[in-house]
C-alpha positions as CSV (number, residue, x, y, z in Angstrom):
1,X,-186.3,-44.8,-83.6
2,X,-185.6,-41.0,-83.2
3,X,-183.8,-39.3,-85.7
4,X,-182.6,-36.3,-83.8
5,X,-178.4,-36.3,-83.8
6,X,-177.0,-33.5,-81.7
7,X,-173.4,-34.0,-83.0
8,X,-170.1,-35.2,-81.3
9,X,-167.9,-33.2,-79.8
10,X,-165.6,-34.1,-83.1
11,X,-167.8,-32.3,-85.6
12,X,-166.6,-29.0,-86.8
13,X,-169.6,-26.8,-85.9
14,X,-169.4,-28.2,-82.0
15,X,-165.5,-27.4,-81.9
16,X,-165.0,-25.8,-78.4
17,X,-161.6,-24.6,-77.3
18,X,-162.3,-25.0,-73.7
19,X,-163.3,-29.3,-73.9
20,X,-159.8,-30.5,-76.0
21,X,-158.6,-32.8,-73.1
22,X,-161.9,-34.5,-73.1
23,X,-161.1,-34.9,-77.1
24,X,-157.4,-36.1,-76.4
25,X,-158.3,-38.1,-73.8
26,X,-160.8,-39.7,-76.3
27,X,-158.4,-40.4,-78.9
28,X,-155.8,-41.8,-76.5
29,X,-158.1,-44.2,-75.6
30,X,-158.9,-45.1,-79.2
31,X,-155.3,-45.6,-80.1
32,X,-154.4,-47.8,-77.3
33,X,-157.9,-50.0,-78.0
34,X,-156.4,-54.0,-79.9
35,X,-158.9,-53.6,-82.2
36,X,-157.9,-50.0,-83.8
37,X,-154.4,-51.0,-84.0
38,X,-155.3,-53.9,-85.7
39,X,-157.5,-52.6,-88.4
40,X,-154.8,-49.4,-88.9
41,X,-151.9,-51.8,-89.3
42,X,-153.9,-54.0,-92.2
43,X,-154.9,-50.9,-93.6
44,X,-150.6,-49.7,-93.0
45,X,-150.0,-52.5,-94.9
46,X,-152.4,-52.5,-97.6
47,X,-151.7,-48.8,-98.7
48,X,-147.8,-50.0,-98.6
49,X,-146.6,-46.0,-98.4
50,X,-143.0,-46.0,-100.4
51,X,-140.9,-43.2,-99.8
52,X,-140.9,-40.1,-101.1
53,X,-144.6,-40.1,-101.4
54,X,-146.7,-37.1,-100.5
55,X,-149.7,-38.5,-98.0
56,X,-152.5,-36.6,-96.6
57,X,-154.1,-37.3,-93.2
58,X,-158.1,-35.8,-93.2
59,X,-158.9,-35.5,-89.8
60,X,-155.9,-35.8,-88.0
61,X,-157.1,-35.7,-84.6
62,X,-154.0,-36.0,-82.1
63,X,-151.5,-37.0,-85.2
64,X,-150.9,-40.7,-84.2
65,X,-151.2,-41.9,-87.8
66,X,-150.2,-38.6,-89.5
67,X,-146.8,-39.7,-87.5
68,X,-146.6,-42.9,-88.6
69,X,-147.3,-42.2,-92.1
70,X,-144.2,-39.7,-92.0
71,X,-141.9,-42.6,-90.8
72,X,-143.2,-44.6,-93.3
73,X,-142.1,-42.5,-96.5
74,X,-139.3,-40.8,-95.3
75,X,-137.4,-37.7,-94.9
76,X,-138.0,-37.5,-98.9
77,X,-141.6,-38.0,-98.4
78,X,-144.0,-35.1,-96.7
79,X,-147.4,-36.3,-94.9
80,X,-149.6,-33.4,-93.9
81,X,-152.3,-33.7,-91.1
82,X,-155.6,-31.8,-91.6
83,X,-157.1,-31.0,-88.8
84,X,-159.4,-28.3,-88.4
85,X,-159.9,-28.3,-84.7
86,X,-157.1,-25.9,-83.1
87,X,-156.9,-27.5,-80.0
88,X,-156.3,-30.8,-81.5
89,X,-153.9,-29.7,-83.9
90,X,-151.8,-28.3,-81.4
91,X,-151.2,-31.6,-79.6
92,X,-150.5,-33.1,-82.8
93,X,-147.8,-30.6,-83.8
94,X,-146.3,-31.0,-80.4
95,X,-146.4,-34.6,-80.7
96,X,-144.5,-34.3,-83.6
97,X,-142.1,-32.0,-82.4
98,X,-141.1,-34.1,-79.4
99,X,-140.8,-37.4,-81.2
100,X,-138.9,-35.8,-84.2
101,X,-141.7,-36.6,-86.6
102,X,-141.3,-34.4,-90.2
103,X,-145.2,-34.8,-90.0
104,X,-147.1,-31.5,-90.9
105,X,-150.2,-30.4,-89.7
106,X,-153.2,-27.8,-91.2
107,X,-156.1,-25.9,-90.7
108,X,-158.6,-27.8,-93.4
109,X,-161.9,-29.1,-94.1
110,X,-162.6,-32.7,-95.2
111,X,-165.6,-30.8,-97.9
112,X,-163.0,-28.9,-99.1
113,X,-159.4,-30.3,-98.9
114,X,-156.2,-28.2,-99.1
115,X,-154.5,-29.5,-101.8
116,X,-154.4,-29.5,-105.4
117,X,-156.3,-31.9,-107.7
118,X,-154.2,-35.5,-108.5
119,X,-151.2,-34.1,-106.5
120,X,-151.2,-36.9,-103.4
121,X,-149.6,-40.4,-103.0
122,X,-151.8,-41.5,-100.2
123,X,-155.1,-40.4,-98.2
124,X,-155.7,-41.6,-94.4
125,X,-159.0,-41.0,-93.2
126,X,-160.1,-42.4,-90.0
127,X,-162.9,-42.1,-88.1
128,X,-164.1,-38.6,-89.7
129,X,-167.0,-39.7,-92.0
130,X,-169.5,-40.6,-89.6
131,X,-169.2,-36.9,-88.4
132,X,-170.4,-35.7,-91.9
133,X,-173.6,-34.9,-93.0
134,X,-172.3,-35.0,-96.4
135,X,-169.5,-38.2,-96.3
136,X,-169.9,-38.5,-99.9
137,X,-168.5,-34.9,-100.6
138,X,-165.8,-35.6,-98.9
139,X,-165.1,-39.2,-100.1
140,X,-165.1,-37.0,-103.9
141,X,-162.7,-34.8,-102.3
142,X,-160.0,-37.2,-101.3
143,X,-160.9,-38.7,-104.9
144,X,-160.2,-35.4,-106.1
145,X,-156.7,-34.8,-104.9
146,X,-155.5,-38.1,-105.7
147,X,-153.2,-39.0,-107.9
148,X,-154.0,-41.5,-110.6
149,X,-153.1,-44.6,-109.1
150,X,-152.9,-43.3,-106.1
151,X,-154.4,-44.8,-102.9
152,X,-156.6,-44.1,-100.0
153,X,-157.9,-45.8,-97.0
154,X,-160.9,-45.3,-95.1
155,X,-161.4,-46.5,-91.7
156,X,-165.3,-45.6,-89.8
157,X,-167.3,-47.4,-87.2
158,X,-171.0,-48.8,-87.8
159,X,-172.7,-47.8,-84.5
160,X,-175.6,-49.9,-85.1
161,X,-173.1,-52.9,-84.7
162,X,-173.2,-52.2,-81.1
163,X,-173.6,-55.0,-78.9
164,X,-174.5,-54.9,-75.3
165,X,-174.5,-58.4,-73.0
166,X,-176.2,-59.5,-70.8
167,X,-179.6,-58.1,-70.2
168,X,-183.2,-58.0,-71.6
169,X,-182.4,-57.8,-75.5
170,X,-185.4,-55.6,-75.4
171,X,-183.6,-53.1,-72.7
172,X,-180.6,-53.7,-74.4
173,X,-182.0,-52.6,-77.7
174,X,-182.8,-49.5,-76.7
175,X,-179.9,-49.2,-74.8
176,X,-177.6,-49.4,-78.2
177,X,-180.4,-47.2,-80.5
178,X,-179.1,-44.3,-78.5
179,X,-175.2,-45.1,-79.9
180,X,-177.0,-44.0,-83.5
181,X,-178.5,-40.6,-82.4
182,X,-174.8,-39.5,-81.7
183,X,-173.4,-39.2,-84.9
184,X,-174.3,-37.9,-88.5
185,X,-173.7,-40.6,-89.9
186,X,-173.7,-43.8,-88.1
187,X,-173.8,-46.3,-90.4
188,X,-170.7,-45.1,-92.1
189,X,-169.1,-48.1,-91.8
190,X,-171.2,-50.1,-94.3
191,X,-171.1,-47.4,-96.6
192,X,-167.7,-46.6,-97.4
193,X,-167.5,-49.6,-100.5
194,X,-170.2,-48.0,-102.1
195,X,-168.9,-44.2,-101.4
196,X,-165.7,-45.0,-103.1
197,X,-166.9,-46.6,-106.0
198,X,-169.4,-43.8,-106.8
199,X,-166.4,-41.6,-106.8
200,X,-164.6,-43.6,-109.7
201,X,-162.4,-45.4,-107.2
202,X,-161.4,-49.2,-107.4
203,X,-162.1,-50.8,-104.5
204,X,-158.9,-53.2,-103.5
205,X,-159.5,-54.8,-100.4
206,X,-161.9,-54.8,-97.3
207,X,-161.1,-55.5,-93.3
208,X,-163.1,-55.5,-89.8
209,X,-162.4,-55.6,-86.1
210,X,-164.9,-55.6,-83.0
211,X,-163.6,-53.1,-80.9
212,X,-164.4,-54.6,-77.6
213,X,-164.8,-53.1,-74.3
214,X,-163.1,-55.0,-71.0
215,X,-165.2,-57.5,-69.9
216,X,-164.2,-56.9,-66.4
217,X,-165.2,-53.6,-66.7
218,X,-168.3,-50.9,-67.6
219,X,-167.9,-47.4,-69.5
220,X,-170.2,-46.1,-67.2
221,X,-169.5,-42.6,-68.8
222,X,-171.4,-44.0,-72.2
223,X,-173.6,-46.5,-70.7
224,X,-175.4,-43.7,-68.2
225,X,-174.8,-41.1,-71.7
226,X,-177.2,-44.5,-73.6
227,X,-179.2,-44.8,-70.2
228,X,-180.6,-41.3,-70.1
229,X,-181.2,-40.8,-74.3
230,X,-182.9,-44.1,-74.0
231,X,-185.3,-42.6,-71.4
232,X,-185.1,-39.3,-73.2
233,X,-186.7,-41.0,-75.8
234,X,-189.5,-42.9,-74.1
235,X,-187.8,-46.4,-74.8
236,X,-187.1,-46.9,-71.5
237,X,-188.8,-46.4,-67.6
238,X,-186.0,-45.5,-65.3
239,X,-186.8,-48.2,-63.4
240,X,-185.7,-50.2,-66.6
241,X,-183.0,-48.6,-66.9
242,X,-181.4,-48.5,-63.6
243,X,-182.3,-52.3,-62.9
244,X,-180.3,-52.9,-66.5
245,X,-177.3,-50.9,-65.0
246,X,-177.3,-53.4,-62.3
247,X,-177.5,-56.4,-64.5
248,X,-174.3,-54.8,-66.2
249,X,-172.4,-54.2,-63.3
250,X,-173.2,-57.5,-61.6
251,X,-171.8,-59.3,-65.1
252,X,-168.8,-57.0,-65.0
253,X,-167.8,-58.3,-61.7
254,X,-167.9,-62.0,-62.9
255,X,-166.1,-61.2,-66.0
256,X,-169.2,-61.9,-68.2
257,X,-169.7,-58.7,-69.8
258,X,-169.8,-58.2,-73.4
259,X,-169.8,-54.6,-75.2
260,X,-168.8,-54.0,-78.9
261,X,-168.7,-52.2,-81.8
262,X,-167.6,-52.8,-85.1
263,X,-165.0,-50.7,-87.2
264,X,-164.8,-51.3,-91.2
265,X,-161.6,-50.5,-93.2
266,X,-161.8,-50.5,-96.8
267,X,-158.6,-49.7,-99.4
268,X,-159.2,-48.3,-102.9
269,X,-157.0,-46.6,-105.4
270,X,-157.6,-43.9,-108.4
271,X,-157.4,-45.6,-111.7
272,X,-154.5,-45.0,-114.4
């Protein structure tokens, strides 16, 4: 399987004030998916933020969480967003503003956090280490700022979890391989245990959901975006290809298609 990983959109070096609705849009979708509001309101629940606490949000995005986060400690507490894309972190602060949130958002970089060592409650951090080349650096960082017994919770997909049904599992193989060459890390999801314990964190508890796509329906944006690396790549003829995307669409229309992808959440707090 290739290697090469051009980046998401989401990754730091690709930020590019002129796409940000494409990135909202993105994240819109994301928050109103079952699955993701599932495996945010375990994690919610797990963390258990008390009020007063001081919570930091790395990777921010639009501020959904950062916002709920706030509610969640009070007007005593203070949760800060870091977001270091500014077109993103505009939304988020008016967001904020028009729902009356006390959430606070920054300019920051999960390799280098803005805040001081042990002086956090709570980290968030969803969805931002399979952007990193170096996860691990910033998995120490949120270690870093932590509190002792303070918490964190870390929430990443595994893209080589994808599943795509029905079809040739040979096409659809190499349909899914392309899902891997789009991230820096896409196996974060499987990794995040083993991150947090070799930052001297105590792993508490562990949670999954499939994020599924409609089975009425096909993200032709993606599957054509999968299509074309796959043929990029020499995996597949464009005959291949294009008589998969009609195997798709045909199970679409009876209500028989299946596409998925799995999201791992994992809880962990600094020791005593």
């Amino acid at each position: 399987m290739a290697q090469t990983r051009p980046g998401s959109a989401f990754q730091t070096r690709h930020i590019d004030p002129e796409r940000v609705a494409p990135l909202v849009a993105a994240l819109d979708a994301q928050d109103a998916n079952p699955g993701v509001r599932r495996l945010r309101a375990w994690a919610l629940d797990a963390l258990a933020p008390r009020d007063g606490e001081r919570v930091l949000d790395v990777g921010a995005g639009t501020g959904t969480e950062t916002r709920a986060l706030a509610a969640a400690v009070g007007p005593a507490g203070s949760v800060t967003g870091v977001e270091p894309n500014p077109g993103l972190r505009a939304v988020a602060q008016e967001r904020a503003a028009a729902e009356g949130s006390t959430a606070r958002f920054t300019d920051g970089d999960a390799l280098a956090l803005p805040a001081p060592g042990g002086s956090v409650d709570v980290v968030w951090c969803e969805r931002v280490l399979q952007h990193l080349a170096r996860p691990e650096q910033a998995v120490a960082e949120m270690a870093r700022v932590l509190r002792p017994g303070g918490r964190v919770a870390l929430l990443d997909t595994d893209w080589a979890t994808t599943i795509l049904h029905p079809g040739d599992p040979e096409v659809m193989r190499a349909l899914v391989s392309g899902a891997l060459t789009q991230a820096a890390n896409p196996y974060s999801g499987r990794r995040l245990v083993g991150q947090l314990s070799a930052a001297g964190l105590v792993v508490d508890d562990r949670g999954s959901q499939a994020l599924l796509q409609d089975h009425r329906t096909v993200a032709w944006p993606l599957i054509r975006m999968l299509g074309e690396s796959a043929v990029g790549r020499g995996l597949l003829t464009e005959d291949r290809r294009d008589a998969a995307f009609a195997e798709l669409a045909e199970a679409a229309e009876r209500g028989a298609l299946h596409m998925s992808v799995t999201m791992f959440g994992v809880t962990a707090h600094r020791p005593e």
